[in-house]
N, C-alpha and C positions, 0 to 999 in steps of 0.2 A: 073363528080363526083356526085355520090347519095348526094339529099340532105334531102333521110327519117331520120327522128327524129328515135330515141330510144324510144321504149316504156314508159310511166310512170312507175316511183317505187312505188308502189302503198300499203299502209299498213293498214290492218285492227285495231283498238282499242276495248277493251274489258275490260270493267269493270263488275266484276261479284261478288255472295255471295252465297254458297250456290245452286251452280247448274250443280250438278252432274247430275241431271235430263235432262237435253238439252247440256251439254257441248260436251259428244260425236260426236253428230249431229251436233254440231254448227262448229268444228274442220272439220270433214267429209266434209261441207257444202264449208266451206273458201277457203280450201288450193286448192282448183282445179281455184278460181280465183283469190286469188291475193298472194301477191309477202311475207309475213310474217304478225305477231301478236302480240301485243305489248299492255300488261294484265295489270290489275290492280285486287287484291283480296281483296276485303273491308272481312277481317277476317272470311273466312268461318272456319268451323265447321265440312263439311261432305266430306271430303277428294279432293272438286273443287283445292284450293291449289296446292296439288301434280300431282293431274293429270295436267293440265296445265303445270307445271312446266318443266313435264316430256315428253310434244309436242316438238317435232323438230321445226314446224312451229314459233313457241314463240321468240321472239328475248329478250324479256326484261320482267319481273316480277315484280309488284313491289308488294309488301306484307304490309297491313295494319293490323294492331291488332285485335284481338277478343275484342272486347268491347259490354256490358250491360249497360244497354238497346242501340243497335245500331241505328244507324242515317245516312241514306243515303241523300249524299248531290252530285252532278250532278257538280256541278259546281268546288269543289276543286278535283271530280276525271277527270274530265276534262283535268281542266289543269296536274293534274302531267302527265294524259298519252298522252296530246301534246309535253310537255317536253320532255319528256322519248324519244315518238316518233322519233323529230329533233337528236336525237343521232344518227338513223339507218338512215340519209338522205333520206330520202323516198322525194316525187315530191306531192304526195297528199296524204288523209288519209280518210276512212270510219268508221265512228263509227257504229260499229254492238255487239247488243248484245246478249248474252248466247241462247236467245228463240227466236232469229231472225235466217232467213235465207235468201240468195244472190239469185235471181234469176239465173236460168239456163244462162252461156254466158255473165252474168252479167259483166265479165272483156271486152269482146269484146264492148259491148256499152258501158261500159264508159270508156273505151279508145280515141271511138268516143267523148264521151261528152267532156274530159278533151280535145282531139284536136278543138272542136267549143267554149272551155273556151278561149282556147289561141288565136284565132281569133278575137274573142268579146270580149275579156277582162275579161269576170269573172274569180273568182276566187273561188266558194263555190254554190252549187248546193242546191235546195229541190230536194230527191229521194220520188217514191208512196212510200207510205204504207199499206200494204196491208192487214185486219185482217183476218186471217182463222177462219172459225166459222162450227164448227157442223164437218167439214170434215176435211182432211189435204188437198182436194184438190177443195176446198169452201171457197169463201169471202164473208164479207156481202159489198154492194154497195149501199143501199139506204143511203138520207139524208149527213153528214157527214162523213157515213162509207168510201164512195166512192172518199169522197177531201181528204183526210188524205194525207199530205207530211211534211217530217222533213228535215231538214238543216243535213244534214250524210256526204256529198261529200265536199272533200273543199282540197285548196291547203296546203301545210305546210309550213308558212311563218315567219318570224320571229316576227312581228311585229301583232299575233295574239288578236286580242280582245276578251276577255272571255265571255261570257253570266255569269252574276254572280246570279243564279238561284238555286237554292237548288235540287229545282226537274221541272221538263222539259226543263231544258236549252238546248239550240240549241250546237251541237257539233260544227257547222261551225261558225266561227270568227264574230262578228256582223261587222269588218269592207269588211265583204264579200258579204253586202244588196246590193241590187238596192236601187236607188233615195227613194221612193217610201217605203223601208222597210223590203221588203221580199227579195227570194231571187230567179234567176231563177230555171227553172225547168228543171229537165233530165228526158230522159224517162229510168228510170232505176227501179225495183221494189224491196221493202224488205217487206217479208213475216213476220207476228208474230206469234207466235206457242200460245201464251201464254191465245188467247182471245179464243181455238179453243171449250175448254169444260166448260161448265157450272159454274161449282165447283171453277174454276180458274178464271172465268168472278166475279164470285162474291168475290173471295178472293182477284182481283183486285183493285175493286169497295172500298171493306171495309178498304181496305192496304190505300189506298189515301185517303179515308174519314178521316183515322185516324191521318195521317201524315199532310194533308192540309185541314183542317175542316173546315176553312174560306174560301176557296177557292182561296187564294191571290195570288197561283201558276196557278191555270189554272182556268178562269172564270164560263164556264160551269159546273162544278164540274165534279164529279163522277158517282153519278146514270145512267148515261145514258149509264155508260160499261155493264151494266144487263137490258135493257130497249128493249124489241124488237118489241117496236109497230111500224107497218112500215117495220117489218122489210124485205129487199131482199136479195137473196144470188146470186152468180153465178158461174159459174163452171174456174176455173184457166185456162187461155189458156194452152193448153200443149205446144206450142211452148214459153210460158214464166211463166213455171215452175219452181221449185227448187230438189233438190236433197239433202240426203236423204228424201223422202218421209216417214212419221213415220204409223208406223202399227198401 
C-alpha cells in the first residue's frame, strides 16, 4: 500500500485597497500555484472590489467600508483573513499581496519545504524577498536589499498567535519562532512590483513617513526606500522567475 501523502491544501491571502493597478497580474501570477484566494478589501474605491469578487479563484470576500481618512492596520486584517481562511480547511497559508508576485514553480518547492516542516517540526517559514528595481527582471542585492525575508509561509492552526502590529506584522503565527526568535527559512522567492519605479519608491517612503513618523513600527525608518548609495542590482535567475512579466 502507497504511503505518499496528498499534496498540501495550500491558500493564498490577500488583503488589498485600491489596486486595480496589479490585481490583474497578481490573479494571473497565483492561480497557476496554489490551490485558492481568500481577500480582504479594506474599502476600495477604483472598482478592486468587484473585480476580485468576480475571480473564480476567490473562495471568500470579506468587504470592509469606505472610510476618511483610512487607516491600514496589518494586524486586525490579518487576523480576519486567518479566520476566514480555516473555513476553506486549507493545510498552510501564503500571504501575498496585490504588487507581489510567486516565483515561477514556487508550488513545487514549497511543497518540498512544507514536506521538510513536517520532518523537523516547523510550522511557519521566512520566504526571500525580492525588490525589483529599475527592471521587472532586476533586484537590488546590496546591503539589506539582498537579506530581506518575511514570515508569509505558515501552517493553518488553530491556536494562531497574532503579531499584534499595525503595519509590518509578520503573517506567520509568533507561536511559529524558533528558540531564538525568528523563524526558519525556505528557499522559496516573492518578487515586489511595487519598489520597481522611482515615483512609487518615493511614494513609499513618504506613505510610511506619514503613517509611522516615529518609527515605533520599523526601527530603521523609511528613507532608505529612496537611498541608492551603494546601490547593486542583479539580473533575476531565469530559472526562478515569475510570470506575468510586466511590460
Amino acid at each position: 500500500m502507497s504511503t505518499r501523502r496528498r499534496p498540501a491544501r495550500l491558500l493564498s491571502l490577500l488583503a488589498f485597497r485600491d489596486e486595480m493597478r496589479f490585481l490583474p497580474g497578481y490573479f494571473a501570477n497565483v492561480v497557476a500555484e496554489l490551490d485558492g484566494v481568500v481577500a480582504l478589501d479594506d474599502g476600495s474605491t477604483d472598482g478592486s472590489a468587484e473585480y476580485v469578487m468576480g475571480r473564480p479563484e476567490v473562495l471568500e470576500l470579506i468587504r470592509q467600508p469606505v472610510r476618511e481618512p483610512h487607516h491600514w492596520d496589518d494586524a486586525r486584517n490579518h487576523r480576519l483573513l486567518v479566520e476566514a481562511a480555516r473555513r476553506h480547511r486549507p493545510d498552510w497559508l501564503v500571504g501575498v499581496d496585490a504588487d507581489e508576485r510567486l516565483e515561477h514553480d514556487f508550488r513545487a518547492r514549497a511543497d518540498s519545504e512544507i514536506e521538510r516542516a513536517q520532518r523537523e517540526g516547523f510550522t511557519a517559514y521566512y520566504v526571500w524577498f525580492r525588490e525589483l528595481w529599475g527592471s521587472p527582471t532586476t533586484v537590488r542585492i546590496d546591503g539589506i536589499w539582498g537579506r530581506k525575508q518575511q514570515a508569509r509561509l505558515f501552517e493553518c492552526r488553530e491556536d494562531h498567535e497574532f503579531h499584534d502590529q499595525r503595519l509590518h506584522g509578520h503573517w506567520a503565527p509568533l507561536n511559529g519562532r524558533l528558540a531564538d526568535g525568528s523563524f526558519p527559512s525556505a528557499d522559496l522567492i516573492i518578487y515586489h512590483l511595487r519598489m520597481l519605479h522611482p515615483e512609487d519608491r518615493a511614494a513609499r517612503r513618504d506613505r510610511y513617513n506619514r503613517l509611522d513618523p516615529n518609527r515605533e513600527m520599523q526601527a530603521i525608518g523609511y528613507d532608505y526606500l529612496t537611498d541608492e548609495t551603494g546601490i547593486e542590482l542583479a539580473p533575476i535567475d531565469p530559472m526562478r522567475s515569475y510570470r506575468p512579466i510586466p511590460s
